[in-house]
Phi, psi and omega in degrees: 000125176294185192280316169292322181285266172325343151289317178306301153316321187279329171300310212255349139320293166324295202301299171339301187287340170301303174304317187295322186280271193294324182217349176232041170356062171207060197303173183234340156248187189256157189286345171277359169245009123311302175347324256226281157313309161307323171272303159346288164300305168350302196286333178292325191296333175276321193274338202235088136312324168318323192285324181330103158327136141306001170234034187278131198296326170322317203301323158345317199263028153092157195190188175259193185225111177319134203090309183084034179203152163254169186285170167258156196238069214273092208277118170275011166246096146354111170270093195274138163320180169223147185286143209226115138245184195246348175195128161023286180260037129301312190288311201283357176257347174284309162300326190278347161280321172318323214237299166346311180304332184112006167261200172210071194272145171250145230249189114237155176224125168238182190272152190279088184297144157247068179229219203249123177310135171226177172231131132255109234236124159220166175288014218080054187060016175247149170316146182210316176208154147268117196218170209264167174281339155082211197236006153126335149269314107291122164257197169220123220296124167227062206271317192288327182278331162270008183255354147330334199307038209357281212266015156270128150326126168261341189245093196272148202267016134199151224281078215261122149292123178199171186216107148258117194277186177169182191231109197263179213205161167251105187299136147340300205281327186302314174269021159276263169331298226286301172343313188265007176275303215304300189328283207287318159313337186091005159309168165273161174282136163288118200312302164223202157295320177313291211300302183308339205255328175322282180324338178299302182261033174233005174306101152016276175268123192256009134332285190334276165322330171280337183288330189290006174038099192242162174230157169233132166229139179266116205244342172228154172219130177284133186064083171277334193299315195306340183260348175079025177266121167283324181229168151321284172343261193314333195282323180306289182003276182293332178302278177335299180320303169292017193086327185296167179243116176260151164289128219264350192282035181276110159242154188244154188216142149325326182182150166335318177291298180316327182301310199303315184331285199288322129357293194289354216231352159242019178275323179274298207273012122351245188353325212291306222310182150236032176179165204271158178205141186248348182176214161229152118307111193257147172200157199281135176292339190277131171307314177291304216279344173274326185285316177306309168319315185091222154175186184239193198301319197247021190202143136293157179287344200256359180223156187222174162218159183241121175276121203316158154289155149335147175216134192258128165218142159308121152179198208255142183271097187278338169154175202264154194193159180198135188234133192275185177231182169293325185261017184062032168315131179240089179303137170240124186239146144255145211249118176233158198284115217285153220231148194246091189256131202335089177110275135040139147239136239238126164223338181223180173216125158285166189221025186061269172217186191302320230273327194291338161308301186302314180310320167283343173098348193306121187222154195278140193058013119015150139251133182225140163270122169232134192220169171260109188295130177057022154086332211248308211251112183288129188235152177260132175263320171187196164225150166343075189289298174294003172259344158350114214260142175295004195249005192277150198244112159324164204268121158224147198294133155329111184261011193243127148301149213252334186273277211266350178088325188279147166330135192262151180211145182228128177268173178285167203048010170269159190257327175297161142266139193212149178268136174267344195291105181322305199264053163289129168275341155302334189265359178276296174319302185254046126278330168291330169314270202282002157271342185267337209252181206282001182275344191226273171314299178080069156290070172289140203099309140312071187279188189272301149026247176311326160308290217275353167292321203272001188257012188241001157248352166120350194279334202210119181227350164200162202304306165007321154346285194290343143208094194238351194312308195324308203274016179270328204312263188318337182284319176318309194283346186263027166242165193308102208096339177271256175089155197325314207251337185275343175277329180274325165282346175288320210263350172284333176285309169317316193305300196285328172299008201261003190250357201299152159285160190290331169273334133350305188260346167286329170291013201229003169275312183083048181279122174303117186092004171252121151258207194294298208276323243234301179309340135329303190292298174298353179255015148303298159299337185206156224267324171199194209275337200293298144334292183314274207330316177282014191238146212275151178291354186292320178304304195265355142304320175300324201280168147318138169049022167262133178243165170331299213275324189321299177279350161280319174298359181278292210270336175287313183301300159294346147307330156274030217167007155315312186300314186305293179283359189283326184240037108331294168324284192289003162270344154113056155212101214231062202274149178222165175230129186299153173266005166281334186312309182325297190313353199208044205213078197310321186240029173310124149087022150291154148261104179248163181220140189268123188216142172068160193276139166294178135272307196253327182235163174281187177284311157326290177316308159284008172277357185288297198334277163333298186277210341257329168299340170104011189237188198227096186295145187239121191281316204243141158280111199234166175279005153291346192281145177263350166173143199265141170249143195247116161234206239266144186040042165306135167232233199290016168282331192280325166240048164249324168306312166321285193309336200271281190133042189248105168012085164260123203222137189283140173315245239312327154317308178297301195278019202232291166321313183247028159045051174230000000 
């Protein structure tokens, strides 16, 4: 067997087994000899590139999206919204204009996923392209992030030009790890799965979009009368015939009551799932018969959807606990007694700040109605009045930090509370923290976890620390969770952070009121950390959109913390920027703001644009601002830019300027 021939073989294997694995969840081989087989092909494929399949199982693993943008995507069917009720004699005024027209319809009803609509388009049964639902007329081609998609077909068993819609989606368990990855690197958590999986497929580099391990079940096929589909029913059918993975929990029901039936019996039993679901999708099952029915600008008429309720549950507020931050913010959760919230089990809630307690009245022996915003993030809504004991004590804030003991200061007009003591060991822990995780070092591995063990043996007590962690190697690998290969990619990861960009490692000083963006801005302004430190409050005033408290707070840090980055420096994380590169920073040190919808780019994108440019994108309009980008149903920025008398330029105007 040649070389063309055995890719060809190893490709209609992969793909078989994939299937067998992924959608009729009954592999036939073990996962090390797919793997196994799978880098076989890789290699061939590397050496013989002539040869690469378009269905080739590789493609799966991800590429950039050429540009750093995606195309637009232009739907000659619309992907129209649905029209939403919420309760029982909704769904029955929804049937009875159905049957008022004069018809006499039988529904199907499926489960309403809660992730993201997508489009798949092929070519003589090969995938050719994937694109998001857009605003329903347009969309955007992700073609490359969607065929990451384990259980979508690139091959369909038969060779059919077709557009299948479908929902792509997040396993329960799946975004549960990614959280706990987020977390412990120090990212913030993604709210819910829709949000994870919405962030997922819209990612740049789809390496990425392959790591999130996303799913699909597909529901629709545009024009089904050209294939000889008659129904809802049938159209699941030919979807299957083809290869796609459908939701298999679809009843077709006879008349409205059965629809109710069917409402009831997935409001409890949801919870079950292995991935969120929000409601059902009701539709006239006959095809002709949805064209008769019609629609309205933004909805057919023949389908509706209906949303589970919020879902609430009770229970006892067992106490108050308060957890510090970096800049030594003092959070107050409760802690409850645990409660199973959809699909979950619920043991704490945050309660924000002082103000969000008092307003509720929130008291330790409590019975609070509690729920998950967006199904996810546990919130206390309110509290039990009547259940209420006459012996419970009003909520009052802690005035001692609960880690050091020092005195607590709520400045005015603030909702925080904050501990100032600089040598706090909560504000040491979680400043190590938010210095390894990836909005600031990007220290993989070094999770929160693993922070507060090694800083509680002695190993790492200021950032510096982490990287002296080397001289550590043996007491590392014998503790618990690591061993030899997770110790050696952690100290390749210190190594490498050590290559950070100059804004990159000021965001990762946790200099109070300097983020991500303000940290843009100063490596903007100044060539390294050496030039920043040394610099005057006068200095850090001169720039754009640095203010008062920015620049005392700067200037504060390094006067205490000199010492610190001077031996930063010398472990050699010392990154600078030449001034000619500034110099050559089309929007160094500007502020611009973005008003009204774009065409050609999202709101991210140019905002990429703008910081990759030296300039500092801004939500609100100042006389700091250096020009207003204008698109289409501009509101009050736009005239506020009028009233200051501040530069206003059109996307086109804008892509003429940064030359695309």
């Amino acid at each position: 067997m040649d070389v063309k021939e055995r890719i060809a073989k190893l490709v209609k294997d992969l793909n078989q087994y994939s299937e067998e694995y992924y959608i009729k969840d009954n592999p036939s081989i073990s996962d090390v000899e797919y793997d196994s087989l799978l880098r076989e092909l890789e290699n061939l494929e590397k050496q013989y590139p002539e040869y690469i399949l378009p269905d080739s199982p590789t493609k799966r693993v991800g590429d950039n999206v050429k540009e750093g943008k995606f195309a637009k995507v232009v739907y000659e069917k619309p992907m129209l919204s649905l029209a939403n009720a919420f309760n029982e004699r909704e769904i029955r005024e929804f049937d009875n204009r159905i049957i008022k027209a004069g018809f006499t319809p039988s529904y199907f009803c499926e489960l309403k996923i809660d992730g993201i609509a997508s489009s798949a388009q092929y070519k003589n049964g090969l995938l050719i392209r994937g694109a998001t639902r857009g605003d329903g007329y347009i969309g955007e081609d992700i073609t490359a992030n969607m065929k990451t998609i384990k259980n979508l077909p690139q091959k369909l068993k038969q060779n059919l030009d077709i557009e299948v819609r479908g929902e792509v989606y997040m396993g329960k368990e799946v975004f549960q790890e990614l959280n706990d990855e987020r977390q412990a690197s120090g990212e913030e958590p993604f709210k819910n799965p829709r949000n994870a999986a919405g962030g997922s497929l819209r990612q740049l580099d789809s390496k990425i979009t392959a790591q999130r391990r996303l799913d699909i079940f597909n529901y629709t096929i545009v024009d089904a009368y050209k294939y000889g589909i008659r129904s809802q029913s049938e159209a699941l059918s030919f979807l299957q015939e083809l290869g796609f993975v459908i939701n298999s929990h679809y009843q077709y029901c006879h008349n409205i009551d059965e629809v109710i039936a069917y409402l009831n019996h997935w409001k409890i039993e949801r919870k079950k799932l292995t991935y969120e679901t929000d409601g059902v999708v009701i539709k006239v099952n006959d095809f002709a018969m949805q064209e008769e029915i019609g629609y309205t600008i933004k909805s057919p008429k023949w389908a509706i959807a209906y949303k589970f309720p919020a879902e609430e549950v009770e229970t006892k507020l067992l106490d108050i606990i308060f957890t510090i931050g970096r800049t030594g913010n003092i959070t107050p959760n409760a802690v409850l007694e645990p409660i199973m919230i959809a699909g979950s089990l619920v043991q704490r809630a945050t309660l924000n700040n002082e103000d969000f307690v008092r307003e509720r009245d929130i008291r330790i022996g409590d019975y609070v109605v509690v729920r998950k915003a967006g199904d996810i993030i546990p919130e206390v809504v309110k509290v039990n009045l009547d259940r209420r004991t006459a012996d419970l004590v009003p909520f009052k804030m802690i005035e001692d930090c609960p880690i050091c003991h020092q005195k607590l200061v709520r400045e005015e007009n603030e909702a925080v509370h904050y501990c100032r003591n600089e040598q706090c060991e909560g504000r040491t822990i979680a400043s190590l923290i938010y210095f390894a995780s990836k909005t600031a070092m990007n220290i993989e591995g070094l999770g929160e976890k693993l922070v507060e063990d090694l800083y509680n043996r002695g190993y790492i007590k200021k950032i510096t620390d982490i990287y002296r962690l080397e001289n550590y190697y043996d007491d590392l690998v014998k503790m618990e969770g690591l061993g030899e290969k997770s110790v050696t990619a952690l100290l390749t990861a210190i190594r490498d952070s050590k290559n950070n960009s100059l804004d990159k490692v000021i965001t990762a000083l946790g200099i109070r009121f300097v983020g991500t963006k303000v940290a843009k801005i100063l490596a903007t302004n100044f060539t390294s950390l050496t030039e920043l430190m040394n610099s005057s409050y006068e200095q850090f005033m001169a720039i754009k959109d640095i203010g008062p408290a920015i620049a005392t707070s700067i200037v504060k840090y390094f006067t205490l913390n000199k010492g610190l980055v001077q031996e930063l420096q010398q472990l050699g994380i010392n990154p600078s920027m030449e001034k000619k590169e500034k110099e050559n920073l089309l929007f160094a040190g500007m502020s611009i703001v973005l008003t009204g919808k774009l065409e050609s780019l999202s709101r991210d994108e140019a905002s990429k644009i703008i910081e990759d440019l030296g300039g500092i994108p801004t939500s609100s309009v100042s006389k700091k601002t250096a020009f207003v980008i204008v698109g289409s149903d501009a509101g009050s920025k736009k005239e506020k830019a009028e009233s200051l008398g501040i530069k206003m330029i059109s996307e086109e105007e804008f892509l003429k300027i940064i030359k695309r």
